[in-house]
Backbone as a ProteinNet text record, in pm:
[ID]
protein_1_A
[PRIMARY]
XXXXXXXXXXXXXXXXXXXXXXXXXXXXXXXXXXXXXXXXXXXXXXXXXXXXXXXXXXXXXXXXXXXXXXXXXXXXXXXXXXXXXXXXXXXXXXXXXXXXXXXXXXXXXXXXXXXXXXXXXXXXXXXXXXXXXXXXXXXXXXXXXXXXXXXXXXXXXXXXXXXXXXXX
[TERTIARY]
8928.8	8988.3	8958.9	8964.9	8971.1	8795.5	8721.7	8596.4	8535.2	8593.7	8583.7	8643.1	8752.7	8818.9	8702.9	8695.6	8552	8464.4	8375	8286.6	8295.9	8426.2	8448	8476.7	8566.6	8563.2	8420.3	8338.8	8178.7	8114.8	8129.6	8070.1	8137.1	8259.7	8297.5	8236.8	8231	8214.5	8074.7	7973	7854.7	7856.7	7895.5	7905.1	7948.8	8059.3	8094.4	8006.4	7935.8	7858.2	7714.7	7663.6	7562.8	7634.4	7744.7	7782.3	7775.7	7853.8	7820.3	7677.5	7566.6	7447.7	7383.7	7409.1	7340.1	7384.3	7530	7579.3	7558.2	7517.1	7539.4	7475.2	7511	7453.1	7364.4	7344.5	7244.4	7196.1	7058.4	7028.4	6962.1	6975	6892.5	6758.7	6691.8	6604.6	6535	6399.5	6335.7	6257.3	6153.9	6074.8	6118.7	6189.8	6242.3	6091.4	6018	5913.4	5770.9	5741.8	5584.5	5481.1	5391.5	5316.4	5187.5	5060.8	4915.6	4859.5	4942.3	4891.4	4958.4	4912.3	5000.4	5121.6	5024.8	5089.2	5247.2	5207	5301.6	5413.6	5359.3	5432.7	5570.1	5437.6	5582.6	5726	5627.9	5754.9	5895.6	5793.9	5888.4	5986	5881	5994.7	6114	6065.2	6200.3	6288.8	6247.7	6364.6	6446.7	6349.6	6449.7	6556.7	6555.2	6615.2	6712	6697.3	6795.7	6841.9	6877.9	6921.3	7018.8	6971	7035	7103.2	7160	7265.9	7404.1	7523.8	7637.6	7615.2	7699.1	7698.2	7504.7	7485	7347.8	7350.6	7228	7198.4	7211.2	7133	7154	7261.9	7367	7481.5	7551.3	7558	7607.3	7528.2	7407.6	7300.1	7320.2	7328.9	7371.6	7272.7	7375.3	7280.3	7152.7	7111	7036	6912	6963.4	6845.8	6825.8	6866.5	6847.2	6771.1	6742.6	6639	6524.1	6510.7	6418.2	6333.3	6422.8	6362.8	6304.1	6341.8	6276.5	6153.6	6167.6	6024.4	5905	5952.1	5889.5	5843.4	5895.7	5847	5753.1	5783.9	5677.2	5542.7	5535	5451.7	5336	5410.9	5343.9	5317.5	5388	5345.9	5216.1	5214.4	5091.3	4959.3	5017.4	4852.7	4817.6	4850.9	4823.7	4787.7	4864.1	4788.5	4647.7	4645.3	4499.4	4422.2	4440.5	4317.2	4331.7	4418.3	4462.8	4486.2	4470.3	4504.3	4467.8	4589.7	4559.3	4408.3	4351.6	4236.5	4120.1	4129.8	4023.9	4046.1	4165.2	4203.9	4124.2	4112.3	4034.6	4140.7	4074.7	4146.5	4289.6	4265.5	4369.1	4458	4409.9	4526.1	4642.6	4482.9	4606.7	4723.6	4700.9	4784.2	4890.7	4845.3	4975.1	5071.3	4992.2	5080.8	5153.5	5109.4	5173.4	5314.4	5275.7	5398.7	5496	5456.9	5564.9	5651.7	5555.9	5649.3	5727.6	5695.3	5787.4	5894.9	5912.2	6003	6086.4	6012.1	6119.3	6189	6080.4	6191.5	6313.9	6308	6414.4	6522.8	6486.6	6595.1	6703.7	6566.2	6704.4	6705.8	6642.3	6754.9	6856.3	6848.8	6969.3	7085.8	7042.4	7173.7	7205.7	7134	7136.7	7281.6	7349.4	7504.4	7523.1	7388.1	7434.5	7371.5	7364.7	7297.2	7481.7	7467.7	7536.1	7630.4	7692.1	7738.6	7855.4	7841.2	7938.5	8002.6	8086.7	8168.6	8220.7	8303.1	8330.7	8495.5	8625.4	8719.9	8854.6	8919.4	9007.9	9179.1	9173.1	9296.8	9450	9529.1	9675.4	9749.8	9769	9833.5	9772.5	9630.1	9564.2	9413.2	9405.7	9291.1	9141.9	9155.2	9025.1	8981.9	8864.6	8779.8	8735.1	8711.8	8688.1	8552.7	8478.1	8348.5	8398.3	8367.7	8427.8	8279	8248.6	8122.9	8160.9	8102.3	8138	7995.7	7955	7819.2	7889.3	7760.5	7788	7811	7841.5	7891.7	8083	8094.5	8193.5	8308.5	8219.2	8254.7	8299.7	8192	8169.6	8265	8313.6	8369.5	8533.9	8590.6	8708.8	8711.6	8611.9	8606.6	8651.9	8572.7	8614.4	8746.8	8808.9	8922.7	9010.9	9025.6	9119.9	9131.7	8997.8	9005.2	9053.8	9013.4	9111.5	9231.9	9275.4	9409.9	9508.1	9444.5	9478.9	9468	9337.7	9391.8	9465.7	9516.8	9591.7	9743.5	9718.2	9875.4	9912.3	9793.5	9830.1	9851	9764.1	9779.8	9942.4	9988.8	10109.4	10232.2	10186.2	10267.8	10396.4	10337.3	10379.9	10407	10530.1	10540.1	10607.6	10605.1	10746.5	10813.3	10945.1	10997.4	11070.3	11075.3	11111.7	11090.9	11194.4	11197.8	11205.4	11222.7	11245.9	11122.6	11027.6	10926.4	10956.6	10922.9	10935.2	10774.5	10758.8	10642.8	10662.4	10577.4	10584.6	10554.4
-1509.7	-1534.4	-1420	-1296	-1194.7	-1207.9	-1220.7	-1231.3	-1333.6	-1425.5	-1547.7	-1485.8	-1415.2	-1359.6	-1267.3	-1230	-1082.1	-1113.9	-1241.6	-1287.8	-1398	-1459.1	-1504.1	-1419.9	-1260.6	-1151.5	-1133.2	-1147.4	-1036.8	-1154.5	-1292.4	-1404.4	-1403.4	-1382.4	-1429.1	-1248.1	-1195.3	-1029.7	-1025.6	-1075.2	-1123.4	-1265.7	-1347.7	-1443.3	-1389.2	-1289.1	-1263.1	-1107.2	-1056	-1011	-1046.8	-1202.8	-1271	-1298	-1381.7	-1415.8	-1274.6	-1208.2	-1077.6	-1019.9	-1019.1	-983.5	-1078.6	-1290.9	-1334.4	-1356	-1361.9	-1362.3	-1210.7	-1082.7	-977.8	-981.7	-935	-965.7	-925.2	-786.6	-648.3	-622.9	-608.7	-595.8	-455.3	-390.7	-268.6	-257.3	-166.9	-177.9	-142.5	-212.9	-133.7	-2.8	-64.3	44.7	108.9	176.6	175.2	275	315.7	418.5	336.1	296.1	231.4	215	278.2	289	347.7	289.8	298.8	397.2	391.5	451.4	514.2	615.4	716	653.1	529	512.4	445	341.4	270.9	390.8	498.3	596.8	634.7	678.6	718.4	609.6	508.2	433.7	396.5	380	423.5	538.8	649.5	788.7	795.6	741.9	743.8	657.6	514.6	432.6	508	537.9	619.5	693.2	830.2	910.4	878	777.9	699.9	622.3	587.3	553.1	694.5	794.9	895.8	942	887.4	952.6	869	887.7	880.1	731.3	625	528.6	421.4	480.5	450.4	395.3	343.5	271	427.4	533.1	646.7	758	717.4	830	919.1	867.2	946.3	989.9	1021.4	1162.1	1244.6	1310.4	1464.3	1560.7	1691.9	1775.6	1807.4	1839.8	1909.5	1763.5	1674.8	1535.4	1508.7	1556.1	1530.4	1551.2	1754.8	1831.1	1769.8	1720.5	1668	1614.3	1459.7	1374	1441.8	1556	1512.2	1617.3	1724.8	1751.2	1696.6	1570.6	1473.4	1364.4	1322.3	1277.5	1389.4	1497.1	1574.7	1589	1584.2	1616.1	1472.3	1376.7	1288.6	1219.5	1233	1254.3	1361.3	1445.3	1483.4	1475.6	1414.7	1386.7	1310.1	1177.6	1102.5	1099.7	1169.5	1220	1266.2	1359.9	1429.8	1336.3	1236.3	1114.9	996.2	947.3	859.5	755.5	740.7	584.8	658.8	615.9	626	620.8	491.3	461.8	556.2	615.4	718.1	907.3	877.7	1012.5	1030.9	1116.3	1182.6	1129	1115.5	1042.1	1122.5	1249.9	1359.2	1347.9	1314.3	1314.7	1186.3	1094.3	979	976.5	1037.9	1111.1	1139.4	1258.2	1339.7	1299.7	1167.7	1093.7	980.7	925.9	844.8	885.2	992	1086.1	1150.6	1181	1265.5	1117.8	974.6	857.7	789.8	836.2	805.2	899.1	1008.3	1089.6	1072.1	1025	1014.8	864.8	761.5	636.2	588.6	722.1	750.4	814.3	934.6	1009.7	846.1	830.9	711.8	561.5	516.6	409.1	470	566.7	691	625.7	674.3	727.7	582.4	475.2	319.9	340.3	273.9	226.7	82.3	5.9	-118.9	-112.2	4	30.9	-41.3	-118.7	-215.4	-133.5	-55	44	-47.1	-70	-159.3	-44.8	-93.1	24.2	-69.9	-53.6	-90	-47.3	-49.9	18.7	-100.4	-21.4	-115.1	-114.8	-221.2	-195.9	-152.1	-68.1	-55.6	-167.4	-120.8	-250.7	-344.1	-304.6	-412.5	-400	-408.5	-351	-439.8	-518.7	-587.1	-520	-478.3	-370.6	-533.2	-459.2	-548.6	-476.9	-516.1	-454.9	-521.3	-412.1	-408.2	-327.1	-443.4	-360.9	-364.7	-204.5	-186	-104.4	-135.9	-80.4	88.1	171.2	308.1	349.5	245.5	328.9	283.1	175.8	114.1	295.3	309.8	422.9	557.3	590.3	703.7	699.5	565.9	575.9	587.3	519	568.4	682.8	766.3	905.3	996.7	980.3	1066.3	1001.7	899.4	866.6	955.2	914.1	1011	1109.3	1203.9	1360.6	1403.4	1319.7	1293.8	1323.5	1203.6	1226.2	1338.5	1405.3	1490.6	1599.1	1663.9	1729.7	1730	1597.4	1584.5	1633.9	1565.5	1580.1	1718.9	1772.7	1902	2026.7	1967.3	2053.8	2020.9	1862.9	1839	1884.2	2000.6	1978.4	1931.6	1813.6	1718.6	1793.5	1774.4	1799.1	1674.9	1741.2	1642	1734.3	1745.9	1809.6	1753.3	1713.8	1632.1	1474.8	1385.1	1258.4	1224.5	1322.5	1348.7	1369.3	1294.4	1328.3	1289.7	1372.6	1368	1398.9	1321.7	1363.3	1483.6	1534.3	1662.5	1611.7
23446.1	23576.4	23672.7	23625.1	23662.5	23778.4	23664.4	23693.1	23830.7	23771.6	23918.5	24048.7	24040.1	24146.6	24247.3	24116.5	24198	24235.9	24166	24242.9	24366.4	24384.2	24525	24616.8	24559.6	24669.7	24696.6	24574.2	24662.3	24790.5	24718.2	24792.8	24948.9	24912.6	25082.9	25195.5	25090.4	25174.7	25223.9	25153.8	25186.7	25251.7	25279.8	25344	25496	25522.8	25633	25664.5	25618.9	25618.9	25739.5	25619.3	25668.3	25812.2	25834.3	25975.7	26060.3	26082.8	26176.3	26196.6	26123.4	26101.7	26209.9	26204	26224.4	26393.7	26426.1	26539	26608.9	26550.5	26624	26785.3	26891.4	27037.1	27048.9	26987.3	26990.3	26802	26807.6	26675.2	26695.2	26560.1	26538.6	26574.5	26641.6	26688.4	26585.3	26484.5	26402.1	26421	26524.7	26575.6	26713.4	26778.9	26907.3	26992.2	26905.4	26964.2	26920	26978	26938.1	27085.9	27100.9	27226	27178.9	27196.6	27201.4	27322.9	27434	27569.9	27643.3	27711.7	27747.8	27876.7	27930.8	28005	27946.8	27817.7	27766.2	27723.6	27644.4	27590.7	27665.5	27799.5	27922.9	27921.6	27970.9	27957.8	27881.2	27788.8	27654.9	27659.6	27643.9	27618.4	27704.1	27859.1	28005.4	27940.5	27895.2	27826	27711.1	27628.3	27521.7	27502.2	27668.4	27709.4	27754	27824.1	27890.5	27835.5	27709.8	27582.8	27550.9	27536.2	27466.6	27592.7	27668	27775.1	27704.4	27757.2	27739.3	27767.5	27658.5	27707.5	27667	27636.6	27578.8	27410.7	27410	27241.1	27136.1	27165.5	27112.7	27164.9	27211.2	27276.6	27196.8	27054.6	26942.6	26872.7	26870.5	26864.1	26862.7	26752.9	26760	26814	26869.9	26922.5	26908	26691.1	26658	26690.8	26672.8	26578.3	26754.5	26867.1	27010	27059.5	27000.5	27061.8	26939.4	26858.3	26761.3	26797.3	26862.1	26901.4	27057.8	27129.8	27253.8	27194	27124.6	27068	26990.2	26955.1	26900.2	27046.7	27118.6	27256.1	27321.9	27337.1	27423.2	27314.9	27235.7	27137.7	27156.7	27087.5	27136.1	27290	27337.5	27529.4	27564.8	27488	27500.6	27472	27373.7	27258.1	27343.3	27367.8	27456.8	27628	27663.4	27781.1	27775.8	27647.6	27647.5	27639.3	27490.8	27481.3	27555.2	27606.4	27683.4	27617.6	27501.2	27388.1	27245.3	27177.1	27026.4	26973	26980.2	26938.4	27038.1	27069.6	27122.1	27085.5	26987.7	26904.8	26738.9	26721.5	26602.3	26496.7	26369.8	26265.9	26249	26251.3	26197.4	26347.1	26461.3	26574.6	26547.6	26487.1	26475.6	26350.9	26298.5	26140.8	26212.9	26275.3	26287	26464.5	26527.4	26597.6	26521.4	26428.5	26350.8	26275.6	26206.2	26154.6	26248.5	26339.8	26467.4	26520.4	26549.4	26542	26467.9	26342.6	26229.9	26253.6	26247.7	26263.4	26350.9	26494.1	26579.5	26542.1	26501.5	26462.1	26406.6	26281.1	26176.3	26215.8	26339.5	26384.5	26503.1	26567.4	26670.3	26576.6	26473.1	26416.6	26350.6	26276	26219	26345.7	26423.8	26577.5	26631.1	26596.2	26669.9	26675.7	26801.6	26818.3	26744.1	26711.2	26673.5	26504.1	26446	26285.4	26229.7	26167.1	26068.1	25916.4	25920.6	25811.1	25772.3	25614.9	25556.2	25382.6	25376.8	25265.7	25183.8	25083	25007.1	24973.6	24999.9	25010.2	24944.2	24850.6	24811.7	24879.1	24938.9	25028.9	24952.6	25079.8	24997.4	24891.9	24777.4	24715.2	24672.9	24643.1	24599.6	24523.4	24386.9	24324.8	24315.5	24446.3	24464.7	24558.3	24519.9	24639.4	24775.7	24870.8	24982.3	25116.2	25107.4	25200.3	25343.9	25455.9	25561.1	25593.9	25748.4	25815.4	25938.3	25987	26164.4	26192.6	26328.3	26398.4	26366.6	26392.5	26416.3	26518.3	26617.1	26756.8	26741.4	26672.7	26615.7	26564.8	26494.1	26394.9	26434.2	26508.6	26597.9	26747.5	26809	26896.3	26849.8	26756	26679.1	26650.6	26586.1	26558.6	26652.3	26776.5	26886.5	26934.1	26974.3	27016.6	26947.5	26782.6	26674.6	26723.7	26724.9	26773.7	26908.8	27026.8	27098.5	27151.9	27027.6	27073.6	26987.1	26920.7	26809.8	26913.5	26992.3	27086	27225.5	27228.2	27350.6	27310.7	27190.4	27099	27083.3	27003.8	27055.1	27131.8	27280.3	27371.1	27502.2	27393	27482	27398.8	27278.5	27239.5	27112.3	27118.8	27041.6	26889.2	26877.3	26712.3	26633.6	26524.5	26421.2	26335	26304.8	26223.9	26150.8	26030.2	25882.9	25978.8	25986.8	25996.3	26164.1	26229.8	26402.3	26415.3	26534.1	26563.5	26751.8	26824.5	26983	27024	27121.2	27227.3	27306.3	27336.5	27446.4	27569.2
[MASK]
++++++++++++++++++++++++++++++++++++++++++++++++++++++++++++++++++++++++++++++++++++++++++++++++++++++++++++++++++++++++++++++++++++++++++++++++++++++++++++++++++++++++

């Protein structure tokens, strides 16, 4: 019995899974960096950036993986400028533009607001584990709210002492 239980928990968790995946509005971008020409590149890289502003597909980018990616854009912004198209670069240029685009691909689907993160967590009172999926901007925007209000709380103030708790 036990067994049947678990596998209608895994079925319906993957079933609602599949639904959120197939209804999502916004899907993960696989490749978000892919450009042959310097001109395409540009374009690209301005979109990208403008992605990584507040409020953007990449807004929760961390500092370090930020300056990464924009050294990984100038890098390849240049190669390309010099040859003006992939296919008119030396085998070893195209190597090491291929790899500097991988790098940057991994750093912004990493950071996607709509990357799909699902867990596995067994609720209070209850020893059937249950998978629960939220986007990473999902994640990341609760995160900062929490912290938040943790320093609002504490710059107003706010305490609790045993079972008495008052706002400041």
């Amino acid at each position: 019995m036990k067994r049947i239980v678990r596998h209608f928990a895994l079925l319906a968790s993957m079933q609602a899974l599949c639904f959120a995946a197939a209804f999502a509005s916004d899907k993960v971008v696989e490749k978000p960096v892919a450009a042959d020409t310097a001109q395409k590149f540009n374009d690209v890289a301005a979109a990208v950036r403008k992605e990584m502003q507040a409020g953007g597909r990449y807004e929760f980018i961390r500092a370090d993986e930020k300056a990464k990616a924009e050294t990984d854009l100038e890098t390849m912004g240049a190669m390309l400028q010099k040859s003006g198209s992939a296919s008119a670069m030396s085998e070893a240029d195209q190597l090491k533009l291929f790899n500097t685009q991988e790098h940057l691909n991994g750093i912004l689907s990493h950071s996607d607001a709509n990357r799909l993160v699902c867990q596995k967590d067994r609720p209070v009172g209850s020893n059937i584990p249950v998978t629960t999926c939220k986007t990473f901007g999902e994640i990341e925007r609760n995160r900062r709210d929490a912290q938040k209000y943790m320093q609002d709380s504490m710059q107003n103030g706010s305490r609790c002492s045993g079972l008495n708790c008052r706002g400041g």
